[in-house]
PATORZA-491884 format. One record per residue: x, y, z of N, C-alpha, C in turn. Coordinates in pm, whole numbers, padded with zeros to 5 digits, always signed. Layout:
REM residues N
XYZXYZXYZ
...
//
This chain:
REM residues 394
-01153-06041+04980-01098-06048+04845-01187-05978+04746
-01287-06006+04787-01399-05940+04674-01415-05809+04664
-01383-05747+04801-01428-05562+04815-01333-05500+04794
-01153-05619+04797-01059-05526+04740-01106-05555+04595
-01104-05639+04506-01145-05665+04412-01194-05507+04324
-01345-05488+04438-01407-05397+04388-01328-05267+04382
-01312-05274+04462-01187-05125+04509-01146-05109+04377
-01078-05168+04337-00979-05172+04261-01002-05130+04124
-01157-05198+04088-01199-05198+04016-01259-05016+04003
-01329-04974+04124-01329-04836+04113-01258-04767+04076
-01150-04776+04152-01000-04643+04153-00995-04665+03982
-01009-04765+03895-00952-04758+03778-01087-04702+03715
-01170-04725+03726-01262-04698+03619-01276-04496+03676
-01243-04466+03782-01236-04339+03809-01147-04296+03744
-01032-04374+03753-00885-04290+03683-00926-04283+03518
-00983-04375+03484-00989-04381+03311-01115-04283+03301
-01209-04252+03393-01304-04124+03376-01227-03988+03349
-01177-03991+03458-01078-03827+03473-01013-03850+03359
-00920-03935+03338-00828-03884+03222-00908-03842+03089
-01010-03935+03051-01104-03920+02939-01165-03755+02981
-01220-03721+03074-01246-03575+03081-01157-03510+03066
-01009-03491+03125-00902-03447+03114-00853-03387+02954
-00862-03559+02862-00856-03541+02742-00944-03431+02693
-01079-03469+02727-01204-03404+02649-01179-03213+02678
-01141-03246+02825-01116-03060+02838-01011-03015+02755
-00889-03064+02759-00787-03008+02649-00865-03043+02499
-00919-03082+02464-00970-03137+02325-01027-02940+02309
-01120-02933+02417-01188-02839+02394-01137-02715+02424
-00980-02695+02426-00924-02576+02447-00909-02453+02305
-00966-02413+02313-00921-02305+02200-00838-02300+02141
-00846-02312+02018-00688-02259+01934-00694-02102+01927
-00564-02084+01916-00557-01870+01931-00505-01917+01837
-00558-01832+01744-00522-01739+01605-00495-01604+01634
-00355-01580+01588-00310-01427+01616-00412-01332+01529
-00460-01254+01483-00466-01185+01333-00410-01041+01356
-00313-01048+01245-00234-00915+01264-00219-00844+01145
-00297-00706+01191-00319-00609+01020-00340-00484+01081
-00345-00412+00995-00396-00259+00981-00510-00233+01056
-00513-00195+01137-00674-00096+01169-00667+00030+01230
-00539+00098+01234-00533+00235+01198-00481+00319+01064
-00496+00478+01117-00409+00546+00980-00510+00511+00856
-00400+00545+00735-00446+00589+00621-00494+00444+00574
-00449+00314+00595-00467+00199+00548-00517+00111+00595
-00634+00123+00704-00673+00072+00792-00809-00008+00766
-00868+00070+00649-01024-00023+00585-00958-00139+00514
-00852-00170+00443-00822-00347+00383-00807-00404+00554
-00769-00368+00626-00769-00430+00744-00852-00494+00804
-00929-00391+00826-01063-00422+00901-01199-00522+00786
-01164-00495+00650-01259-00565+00584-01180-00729+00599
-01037-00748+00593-01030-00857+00621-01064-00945+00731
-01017-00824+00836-01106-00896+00965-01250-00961+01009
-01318-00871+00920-01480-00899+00919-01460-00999+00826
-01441-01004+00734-01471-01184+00688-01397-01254+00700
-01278-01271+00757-01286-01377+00858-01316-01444+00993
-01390-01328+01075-01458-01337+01199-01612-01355+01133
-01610-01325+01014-01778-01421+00926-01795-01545+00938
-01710-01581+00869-01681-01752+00850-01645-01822+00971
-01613-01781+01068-01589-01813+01242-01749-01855+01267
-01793-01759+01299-01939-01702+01333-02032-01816+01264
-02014-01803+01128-02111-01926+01092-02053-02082+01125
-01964-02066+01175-01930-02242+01193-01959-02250+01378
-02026-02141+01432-02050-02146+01595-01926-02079+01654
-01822-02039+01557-01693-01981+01646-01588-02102+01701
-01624-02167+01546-01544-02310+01600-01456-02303+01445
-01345-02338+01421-01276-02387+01282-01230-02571+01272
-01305-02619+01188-01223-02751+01200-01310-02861+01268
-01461-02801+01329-01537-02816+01495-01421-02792+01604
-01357-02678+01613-01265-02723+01729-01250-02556+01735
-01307-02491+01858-01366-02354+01895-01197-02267+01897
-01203-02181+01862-01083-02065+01838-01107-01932+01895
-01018-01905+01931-00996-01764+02005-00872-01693+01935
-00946-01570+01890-00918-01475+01724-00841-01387+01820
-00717-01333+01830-00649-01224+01885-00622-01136+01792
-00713-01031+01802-00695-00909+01701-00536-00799+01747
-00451-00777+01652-00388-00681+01663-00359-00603+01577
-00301-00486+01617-00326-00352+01541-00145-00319+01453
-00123-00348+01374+00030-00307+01342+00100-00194+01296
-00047-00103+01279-00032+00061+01270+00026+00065+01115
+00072-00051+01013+00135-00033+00898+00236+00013+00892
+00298-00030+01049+00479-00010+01073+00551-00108+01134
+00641-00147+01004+00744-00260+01052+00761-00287+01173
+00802-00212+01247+00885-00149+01409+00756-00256+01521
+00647-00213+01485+00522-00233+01560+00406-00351+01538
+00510-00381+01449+00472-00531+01408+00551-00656+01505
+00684-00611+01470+00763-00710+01510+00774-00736+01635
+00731-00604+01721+00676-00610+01867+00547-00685+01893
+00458-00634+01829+00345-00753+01833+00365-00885+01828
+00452-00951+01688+00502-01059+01679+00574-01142+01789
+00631-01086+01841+00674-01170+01937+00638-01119+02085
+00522-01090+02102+00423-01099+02243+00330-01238+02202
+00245-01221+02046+00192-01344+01999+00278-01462+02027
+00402-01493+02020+00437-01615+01994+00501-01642+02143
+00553-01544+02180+00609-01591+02359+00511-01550+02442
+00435-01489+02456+00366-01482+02557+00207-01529+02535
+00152-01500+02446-00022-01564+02345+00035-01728+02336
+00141-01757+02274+00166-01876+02241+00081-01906+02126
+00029-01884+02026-00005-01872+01945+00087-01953+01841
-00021-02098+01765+00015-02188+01631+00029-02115+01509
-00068-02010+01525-00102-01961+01371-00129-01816+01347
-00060-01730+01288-00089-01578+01293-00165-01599+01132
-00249-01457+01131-00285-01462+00949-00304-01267+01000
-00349-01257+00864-00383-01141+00831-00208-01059+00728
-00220-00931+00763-00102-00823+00694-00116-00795+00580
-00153-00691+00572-00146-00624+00473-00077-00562+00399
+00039-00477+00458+00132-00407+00384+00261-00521+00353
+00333-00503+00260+00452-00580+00203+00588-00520+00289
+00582-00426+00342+00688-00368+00431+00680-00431+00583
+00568-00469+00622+00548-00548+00731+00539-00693+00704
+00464-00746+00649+00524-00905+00614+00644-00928+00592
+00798-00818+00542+00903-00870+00506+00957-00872+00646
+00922-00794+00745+00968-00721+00856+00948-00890+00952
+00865-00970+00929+00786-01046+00996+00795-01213+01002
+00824-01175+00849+00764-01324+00814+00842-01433+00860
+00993-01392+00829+01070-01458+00851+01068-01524+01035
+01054-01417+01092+01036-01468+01240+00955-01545+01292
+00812-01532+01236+00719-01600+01257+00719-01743+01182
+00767-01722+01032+00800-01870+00988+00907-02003+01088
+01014-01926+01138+01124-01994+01195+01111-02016+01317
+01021-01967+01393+00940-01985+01502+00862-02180+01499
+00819-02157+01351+00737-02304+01388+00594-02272+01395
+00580-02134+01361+00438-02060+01363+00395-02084+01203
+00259-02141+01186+00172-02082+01082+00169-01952+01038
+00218-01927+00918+00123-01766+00874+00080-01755+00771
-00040-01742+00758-00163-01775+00701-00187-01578+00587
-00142-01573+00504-00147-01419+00465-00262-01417+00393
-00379-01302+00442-00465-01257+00387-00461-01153+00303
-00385-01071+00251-00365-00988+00148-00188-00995+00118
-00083-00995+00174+00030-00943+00125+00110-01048+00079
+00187-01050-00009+00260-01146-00083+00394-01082-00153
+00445-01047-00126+00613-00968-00167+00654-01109-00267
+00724-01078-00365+00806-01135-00467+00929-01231-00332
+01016-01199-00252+01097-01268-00136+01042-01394-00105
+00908-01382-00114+00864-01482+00020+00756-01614-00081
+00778-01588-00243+00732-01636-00326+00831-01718-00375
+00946-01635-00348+01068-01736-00433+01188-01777-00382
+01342-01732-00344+01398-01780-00257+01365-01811-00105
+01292-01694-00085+01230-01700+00078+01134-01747+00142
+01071-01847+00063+00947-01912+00116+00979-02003+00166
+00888-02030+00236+00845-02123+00383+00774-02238+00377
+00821-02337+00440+00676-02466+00449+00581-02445+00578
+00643-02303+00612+00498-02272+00696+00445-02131+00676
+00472-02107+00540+00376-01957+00475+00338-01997+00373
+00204-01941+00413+00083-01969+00294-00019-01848+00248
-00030-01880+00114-00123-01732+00064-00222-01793+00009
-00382-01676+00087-00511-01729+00008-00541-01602-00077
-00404-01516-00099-00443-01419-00172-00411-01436-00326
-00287-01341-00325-00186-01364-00466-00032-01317-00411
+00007-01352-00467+00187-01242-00552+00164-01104-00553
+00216-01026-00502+00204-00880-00533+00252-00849-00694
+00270-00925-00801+00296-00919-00940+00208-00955-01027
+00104-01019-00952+00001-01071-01017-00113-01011-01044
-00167-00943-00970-00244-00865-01024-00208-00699-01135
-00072-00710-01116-00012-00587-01213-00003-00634-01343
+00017-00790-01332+00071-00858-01438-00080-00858-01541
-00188-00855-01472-00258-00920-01590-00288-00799-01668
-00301-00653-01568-00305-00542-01633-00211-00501-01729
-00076-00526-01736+00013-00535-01843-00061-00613-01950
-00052-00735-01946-00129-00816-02034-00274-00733-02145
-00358-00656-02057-00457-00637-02093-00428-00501-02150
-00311-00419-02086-00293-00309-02190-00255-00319-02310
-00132-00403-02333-00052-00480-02476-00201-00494-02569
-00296-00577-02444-00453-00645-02574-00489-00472-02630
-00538-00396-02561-00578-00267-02599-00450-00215-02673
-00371-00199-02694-00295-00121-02825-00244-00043-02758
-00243-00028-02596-00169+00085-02568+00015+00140-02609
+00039+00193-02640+00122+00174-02669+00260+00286-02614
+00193+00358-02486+00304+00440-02434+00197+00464-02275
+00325+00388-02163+00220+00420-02099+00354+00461-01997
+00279+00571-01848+00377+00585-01769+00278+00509-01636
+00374+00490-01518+00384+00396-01437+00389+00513-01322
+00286+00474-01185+00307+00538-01083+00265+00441-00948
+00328+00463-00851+00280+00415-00705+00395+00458-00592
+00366+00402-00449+00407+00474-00326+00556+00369-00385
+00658+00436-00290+00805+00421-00316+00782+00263-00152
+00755+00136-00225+00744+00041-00089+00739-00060-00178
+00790-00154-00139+00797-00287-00145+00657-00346-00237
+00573-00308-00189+00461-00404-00290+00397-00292-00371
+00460-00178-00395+00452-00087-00559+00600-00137-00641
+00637-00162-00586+00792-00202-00679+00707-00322-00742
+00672-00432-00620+00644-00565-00692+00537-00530-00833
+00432-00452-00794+00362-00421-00863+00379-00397-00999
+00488-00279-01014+00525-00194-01172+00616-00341-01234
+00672-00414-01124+00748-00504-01201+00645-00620-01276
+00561-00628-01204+00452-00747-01268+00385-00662-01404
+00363-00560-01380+00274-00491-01535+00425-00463-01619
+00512-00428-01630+00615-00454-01724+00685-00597-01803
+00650-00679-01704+00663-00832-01745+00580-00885-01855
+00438-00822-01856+00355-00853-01945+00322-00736-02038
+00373-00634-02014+00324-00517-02098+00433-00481-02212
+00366-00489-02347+00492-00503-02467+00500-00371-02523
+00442-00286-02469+00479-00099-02543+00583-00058-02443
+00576+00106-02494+00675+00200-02412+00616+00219-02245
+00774+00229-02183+00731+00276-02043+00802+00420-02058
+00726+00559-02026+00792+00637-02065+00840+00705-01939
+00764+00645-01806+00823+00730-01718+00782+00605-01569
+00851+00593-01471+00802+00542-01356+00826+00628-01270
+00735+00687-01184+00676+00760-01063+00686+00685-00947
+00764+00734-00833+00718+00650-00734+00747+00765-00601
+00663+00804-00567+00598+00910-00447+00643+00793-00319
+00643+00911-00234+00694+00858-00104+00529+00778-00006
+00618+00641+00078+00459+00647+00136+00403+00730+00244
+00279+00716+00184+00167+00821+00301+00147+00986+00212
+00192+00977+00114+00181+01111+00038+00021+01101-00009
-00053+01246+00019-00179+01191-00023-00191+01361-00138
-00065+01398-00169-00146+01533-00274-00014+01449-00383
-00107+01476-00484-00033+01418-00632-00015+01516-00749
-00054+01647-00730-00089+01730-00810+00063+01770-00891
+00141+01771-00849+00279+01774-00901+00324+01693-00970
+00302+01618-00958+00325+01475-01055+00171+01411-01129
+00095+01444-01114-00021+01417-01218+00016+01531-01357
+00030+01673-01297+00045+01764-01400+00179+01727-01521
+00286+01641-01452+00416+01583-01527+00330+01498-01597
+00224+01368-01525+00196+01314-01604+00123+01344-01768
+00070+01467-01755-00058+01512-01848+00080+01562-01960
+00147+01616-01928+00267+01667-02005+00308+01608-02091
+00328+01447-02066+00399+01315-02108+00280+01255-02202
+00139+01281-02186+00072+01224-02328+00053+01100-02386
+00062+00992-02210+00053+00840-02220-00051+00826-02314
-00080+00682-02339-00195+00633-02357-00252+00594-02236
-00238+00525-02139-00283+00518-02041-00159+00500-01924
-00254+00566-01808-00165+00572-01664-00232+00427-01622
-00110+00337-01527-00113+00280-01444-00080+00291-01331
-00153+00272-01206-00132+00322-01066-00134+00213-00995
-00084+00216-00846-00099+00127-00735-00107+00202-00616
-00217+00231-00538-00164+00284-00457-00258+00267-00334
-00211+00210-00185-00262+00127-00015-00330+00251-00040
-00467+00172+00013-00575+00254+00125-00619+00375+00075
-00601+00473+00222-00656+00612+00214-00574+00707+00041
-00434+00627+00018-00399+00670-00071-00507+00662-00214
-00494+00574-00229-00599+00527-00326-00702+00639-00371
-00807+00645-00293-00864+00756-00258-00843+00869-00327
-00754+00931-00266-00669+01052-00240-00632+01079-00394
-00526+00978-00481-00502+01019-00609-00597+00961-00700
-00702+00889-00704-00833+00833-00767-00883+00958-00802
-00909+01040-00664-01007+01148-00705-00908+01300-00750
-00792+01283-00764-00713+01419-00760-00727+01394-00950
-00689+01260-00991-00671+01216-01115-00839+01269-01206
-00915+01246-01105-01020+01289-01177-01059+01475-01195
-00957+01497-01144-01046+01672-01109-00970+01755-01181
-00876+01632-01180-00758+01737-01322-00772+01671-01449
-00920+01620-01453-00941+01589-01606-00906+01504-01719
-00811+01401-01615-00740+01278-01737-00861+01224-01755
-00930+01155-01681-00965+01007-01733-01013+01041-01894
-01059+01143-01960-01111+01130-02082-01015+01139-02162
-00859+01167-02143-00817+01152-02257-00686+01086-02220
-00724+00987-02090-00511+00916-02068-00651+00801-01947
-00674+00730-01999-00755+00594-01908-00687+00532-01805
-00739+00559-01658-00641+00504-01551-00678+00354-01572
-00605+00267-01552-00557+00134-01473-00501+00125-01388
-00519+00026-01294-00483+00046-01176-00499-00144-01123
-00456-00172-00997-00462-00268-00921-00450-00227-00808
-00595-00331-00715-00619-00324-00603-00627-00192-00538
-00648-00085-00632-00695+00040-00570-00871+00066-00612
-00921+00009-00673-01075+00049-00705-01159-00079-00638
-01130-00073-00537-01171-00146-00418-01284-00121-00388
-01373-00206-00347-01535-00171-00305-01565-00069-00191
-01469-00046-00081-01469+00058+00017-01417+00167-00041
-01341+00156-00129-01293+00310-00177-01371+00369-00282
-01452+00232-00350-01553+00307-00470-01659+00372-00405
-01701+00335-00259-01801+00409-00189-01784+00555-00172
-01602+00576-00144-01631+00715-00140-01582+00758-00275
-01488+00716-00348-01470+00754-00540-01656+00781-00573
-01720+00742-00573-01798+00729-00630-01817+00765-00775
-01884+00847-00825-01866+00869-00971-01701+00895-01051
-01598+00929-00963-01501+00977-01029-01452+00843-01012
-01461+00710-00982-01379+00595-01038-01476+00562-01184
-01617+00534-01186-01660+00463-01287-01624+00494-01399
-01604+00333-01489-01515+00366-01591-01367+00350-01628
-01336+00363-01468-01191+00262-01448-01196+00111-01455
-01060+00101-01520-01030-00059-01533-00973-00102-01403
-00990-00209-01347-00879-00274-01242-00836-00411-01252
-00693-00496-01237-00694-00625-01277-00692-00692-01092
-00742-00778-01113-00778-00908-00980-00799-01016-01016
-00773-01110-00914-00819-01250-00938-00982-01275-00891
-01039-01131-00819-01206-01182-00737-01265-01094-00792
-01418-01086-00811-01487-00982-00798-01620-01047-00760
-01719-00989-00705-01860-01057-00686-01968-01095-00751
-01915-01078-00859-01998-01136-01004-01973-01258-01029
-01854-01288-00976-01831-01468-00996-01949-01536-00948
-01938-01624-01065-02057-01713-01056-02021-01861-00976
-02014-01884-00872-02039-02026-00787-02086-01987-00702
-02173-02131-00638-02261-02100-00530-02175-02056-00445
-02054-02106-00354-01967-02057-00285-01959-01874-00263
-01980-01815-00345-01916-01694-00393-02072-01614-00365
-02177-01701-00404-02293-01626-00405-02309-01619-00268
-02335-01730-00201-02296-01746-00027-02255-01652+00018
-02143-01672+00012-02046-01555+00050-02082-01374+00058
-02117-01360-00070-02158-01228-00074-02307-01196-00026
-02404-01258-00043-02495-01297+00060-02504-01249+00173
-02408-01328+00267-02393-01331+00370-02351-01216+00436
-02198-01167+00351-02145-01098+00396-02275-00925+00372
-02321-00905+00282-02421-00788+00288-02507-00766+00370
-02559-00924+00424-02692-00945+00555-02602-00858+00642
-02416-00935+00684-02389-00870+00842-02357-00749+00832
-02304-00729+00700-02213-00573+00710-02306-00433+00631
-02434-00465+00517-02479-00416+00497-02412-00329+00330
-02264-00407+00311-02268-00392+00189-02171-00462+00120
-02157-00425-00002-02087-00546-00108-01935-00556-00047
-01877-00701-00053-01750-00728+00026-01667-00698-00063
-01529-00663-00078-01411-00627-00107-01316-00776-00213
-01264-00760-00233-01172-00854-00254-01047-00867-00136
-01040-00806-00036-01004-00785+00064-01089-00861+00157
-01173-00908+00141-01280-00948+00229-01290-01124+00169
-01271-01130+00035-01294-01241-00007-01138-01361-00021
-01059-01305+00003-00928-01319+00046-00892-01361+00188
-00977-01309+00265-00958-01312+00389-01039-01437+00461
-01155-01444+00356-01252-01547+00414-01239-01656+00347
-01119-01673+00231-01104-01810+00185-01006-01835+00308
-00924-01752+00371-00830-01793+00449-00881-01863+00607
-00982-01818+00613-01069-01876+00745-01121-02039+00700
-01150-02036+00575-01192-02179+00478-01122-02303+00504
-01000-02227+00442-00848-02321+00453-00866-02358+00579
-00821-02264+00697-00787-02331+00825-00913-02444+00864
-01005-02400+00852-01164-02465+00888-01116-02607+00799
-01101-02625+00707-01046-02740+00612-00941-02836+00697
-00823-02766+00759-00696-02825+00766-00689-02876+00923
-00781-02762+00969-00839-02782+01152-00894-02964+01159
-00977-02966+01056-01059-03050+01055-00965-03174+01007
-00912-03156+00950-00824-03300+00885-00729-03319+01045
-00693-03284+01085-00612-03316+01224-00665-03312+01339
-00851-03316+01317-00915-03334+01450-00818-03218+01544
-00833-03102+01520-00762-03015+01604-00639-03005+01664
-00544-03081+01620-00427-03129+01668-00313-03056+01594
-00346-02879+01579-00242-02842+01480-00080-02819+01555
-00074-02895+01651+00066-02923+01733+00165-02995+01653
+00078-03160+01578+00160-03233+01483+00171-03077+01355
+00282-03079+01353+00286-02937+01236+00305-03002+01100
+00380-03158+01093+00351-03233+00937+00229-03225+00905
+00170-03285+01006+00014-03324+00942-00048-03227+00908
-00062-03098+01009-00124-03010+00986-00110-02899+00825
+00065-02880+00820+00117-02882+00696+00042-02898+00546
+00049-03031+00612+00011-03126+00454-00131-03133+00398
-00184-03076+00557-00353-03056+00516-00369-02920+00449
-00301-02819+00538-00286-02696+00440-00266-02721+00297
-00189-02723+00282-00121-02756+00146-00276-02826+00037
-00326-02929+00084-00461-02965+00036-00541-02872+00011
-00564-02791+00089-00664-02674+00036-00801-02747+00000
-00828-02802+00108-00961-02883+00070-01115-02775+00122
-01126-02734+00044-01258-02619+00054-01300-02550-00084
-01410-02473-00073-01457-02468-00137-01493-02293-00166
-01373-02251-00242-01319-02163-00256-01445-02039-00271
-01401-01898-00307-01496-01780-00363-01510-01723-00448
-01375-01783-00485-01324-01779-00674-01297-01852-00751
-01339-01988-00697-01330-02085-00797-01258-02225-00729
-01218-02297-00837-01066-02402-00823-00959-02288-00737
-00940-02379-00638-00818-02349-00540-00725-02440-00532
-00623-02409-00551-00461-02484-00569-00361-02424-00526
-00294-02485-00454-00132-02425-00405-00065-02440-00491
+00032-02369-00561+00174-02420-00637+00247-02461-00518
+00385-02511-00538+00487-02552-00460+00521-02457-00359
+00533-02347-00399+00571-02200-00319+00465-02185-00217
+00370-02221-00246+00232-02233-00150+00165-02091-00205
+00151-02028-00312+00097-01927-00353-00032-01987-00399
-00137-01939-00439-00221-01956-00523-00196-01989-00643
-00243-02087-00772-00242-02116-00887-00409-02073-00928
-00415-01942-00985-00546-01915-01044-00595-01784-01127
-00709-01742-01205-00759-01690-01288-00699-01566-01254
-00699-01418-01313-00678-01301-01323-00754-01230-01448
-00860-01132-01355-00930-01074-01479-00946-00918-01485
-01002-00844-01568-01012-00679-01539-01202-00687-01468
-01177-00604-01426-01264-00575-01362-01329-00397-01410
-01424-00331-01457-01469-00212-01493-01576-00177-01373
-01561-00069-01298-01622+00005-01221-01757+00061-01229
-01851+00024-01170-01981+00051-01258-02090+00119-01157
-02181+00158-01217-02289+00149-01085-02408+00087-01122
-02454-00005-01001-02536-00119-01035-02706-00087-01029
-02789-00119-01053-02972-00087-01066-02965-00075-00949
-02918-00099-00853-02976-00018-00691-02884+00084-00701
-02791+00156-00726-02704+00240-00722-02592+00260-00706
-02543+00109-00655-02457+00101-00560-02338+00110-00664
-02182+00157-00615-02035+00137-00694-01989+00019-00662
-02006-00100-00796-01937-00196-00777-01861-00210-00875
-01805-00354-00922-01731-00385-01041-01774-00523-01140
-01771-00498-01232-01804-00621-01358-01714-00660-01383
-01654-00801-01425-01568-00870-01523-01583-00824-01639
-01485-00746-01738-01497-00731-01848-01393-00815-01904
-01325-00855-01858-01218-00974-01939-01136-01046-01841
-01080-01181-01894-01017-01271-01794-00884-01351-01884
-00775-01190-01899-00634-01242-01989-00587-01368-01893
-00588-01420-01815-00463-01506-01755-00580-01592-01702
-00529-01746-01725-00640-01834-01651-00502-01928-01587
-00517-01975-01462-00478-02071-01401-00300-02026-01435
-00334-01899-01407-00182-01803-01355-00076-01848-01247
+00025-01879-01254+00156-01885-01183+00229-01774-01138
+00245-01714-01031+00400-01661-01049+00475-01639-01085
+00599-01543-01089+00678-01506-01176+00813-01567-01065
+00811-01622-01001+00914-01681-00891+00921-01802-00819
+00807-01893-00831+00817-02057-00814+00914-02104-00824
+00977-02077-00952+01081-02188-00957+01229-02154-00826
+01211-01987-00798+01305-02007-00747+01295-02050-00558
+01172-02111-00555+01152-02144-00436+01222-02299-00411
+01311-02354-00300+01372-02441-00278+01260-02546-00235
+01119-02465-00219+01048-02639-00216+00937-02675-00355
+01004-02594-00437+00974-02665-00642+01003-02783-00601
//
């Protein structure tokens, strides 16, 4: 009686071992994070700077988010719809993949989002935000640690009206997040629009339409224009002699990788954003810190976008003890945004966009030499959207 007794007593305390290891090994299975962006072609550095800070913020937590270790699947979307949506669904049927982030272009997130939202997939956007997916088309499983593609145009409207401009013409690539763009700086901008420009994408000579512009006798040009473009009409604008007498503005083109190669022909430009590296919190000082030790130079707002988005998950990982299967819970932790942002107070509106600051930014070069940017003004504090309300989860 006694040695079955014992028996018995073994087989169970074995079975409750294994299963407890059992548990502990799935505990310790990796979460895959898709990340899907640019890293070829003309638009391929916002890509790759997003990638690097969020494989930063990995790195310093041991390559764990949440304490609960992740496996980052980099893919390449070439900045074509077509080659996205193929990616997209290898990630989700065959990767099996909870959570995609990254995208950059607004022609590929529209291409995307929707599939990956209705899937039951996380998508976590590190730069792109289309006006669609802000307001009727948003998701309780899309989330932005960026902005609105209107928002940063918007504050530059704002800040031209403050300057007196009072005739300005409008240019960017003929795509989805230059439309959003000219529409956000017209929303806030109270002078003349005397002309809107919109070049095809991937066009990198402007000389035909800069010379229309000089003709027309703005007060100031406003531009938008991805990547290598950027570049390309930054420095064409400078060689044909505006900036001294028609002042570019611009959004999200006087970017810290592109001021490296602009170099002298941006300084002096205005740009409107919600980041720059002059922000003052420890968070932010961290951050840039850090990011100069690995990469060897000043991070992007592309970079700081990307690494609040590694924050969040590290935040929301952690509230569900790794369990982002329950998708309420996990949800609702998102939605919290419990971290400790690079720009400040972090808040979701309803839409799940960001609720926060927008300032100009002036192009400078700093006592070591380097092309960075200063805050010279901050028109919009604790900024909304121009499309919340029409999101069905207001």
């Amino acid at each position: 009686m006694m040695n079955s007794f014992v028996c018995k007593a073994v087989v169970a305390a074995t079975m409750m071992l294994g299963a407890s290891a059992i548990a502990q090994a799935q505990a310790q299975q990796p979460i895959k994070i898709g990340f899907l962006n640019t890293f070829s072609g003309a638009v391929a550095v916002p890509g790759e700077e997003q990638y690097n800070a969020f494989m930063l913020a990995i790195e310093q937590r041991g390559g764990k988010l949440g304490g609960v270790p992740v496996q980052v699947l980099k893919e390449d979307d070439q900045f074509k719809p077509e080659v996205a949506t193929q990616v997209v669904q290898k990630l989700i049927e065959r990767d099996d993949v909870p959570i995609i982030a990254g995208i950059t272009g607004s022609n590929v997130m529209m291409a995307v989002a929707k599939t990956i939202t209705d899937k039951g997939v996380f998508l976590i956007s590190t730069n792109s935000g289309p006006s669609p997916l802000a307001g009727a088309g948003c998701s309780p499983n899309f989330f932005s640690t960026s902005w609105q593609n209107d928002n940063i145009a918007e504050v530059v409207g704002q800040y031209a009206s403050d300057q007196g401009y009072k005739k300005v013409v409008l240019m960017t690539a003929n795509f989805q997040g230059g439309k959003d763009l000219l529409e956000g700086f017209k929303r806030f901008y109270n002078g003349e629009v005397l002309d809107e420009v919109y070049t095809p994408l991937n066009q990198l000579d402007f000389s035909s339409e800069l010379t229309q512009v000089a003709s027309q006798q703005p007060d100031a040009v406003y531009a938008f224009y991805p990547g290598g473009m950027a570049v390309s009409f930054v420095r064409q604008y400078q060689l044909a002699g505006l900036p001294s007498s028609i002042p570019l503005l611009s959004s999200g083109m006087l970017e810290l990788p592109m001021l490296r190669a602009l170099k002298d022909s941006a300084v002096g430009a205005f740009g409107g954003h919600f980041w720059g590296p002059d922000i003052d919190n420890e968070a932010n000082k961290q951050f840039v810190k850090a990011y100069e030790e690995k990469y060897g130079v000043i991070p992007s707002t592309w970079a700081a976008q990307a690494y609040d988005a590694a924050q969040l998950l590290d935040s929301a990982i952690a509230k569900v003890k790794g369990n982002v299967a329950d998708k309420d819970a996990f949800r609702a932790a998102l939605k919290e945004a419990d971290f400790n942002s690079v720009r400040g107070d972090f808040k979701f509106n309803t839409n799940h966009f960001p609720i926060q600051d927008f300032s100009m930014y002036e192009v400078i070069k700093d006592d070591q030499g380097r092309y960075t940017v200063r805050t010279a003004a901050t028109p919009m504090k604790a900024h909304k959207d121009a499309y919340y309300k029409q999101c069905p989860m207001s």
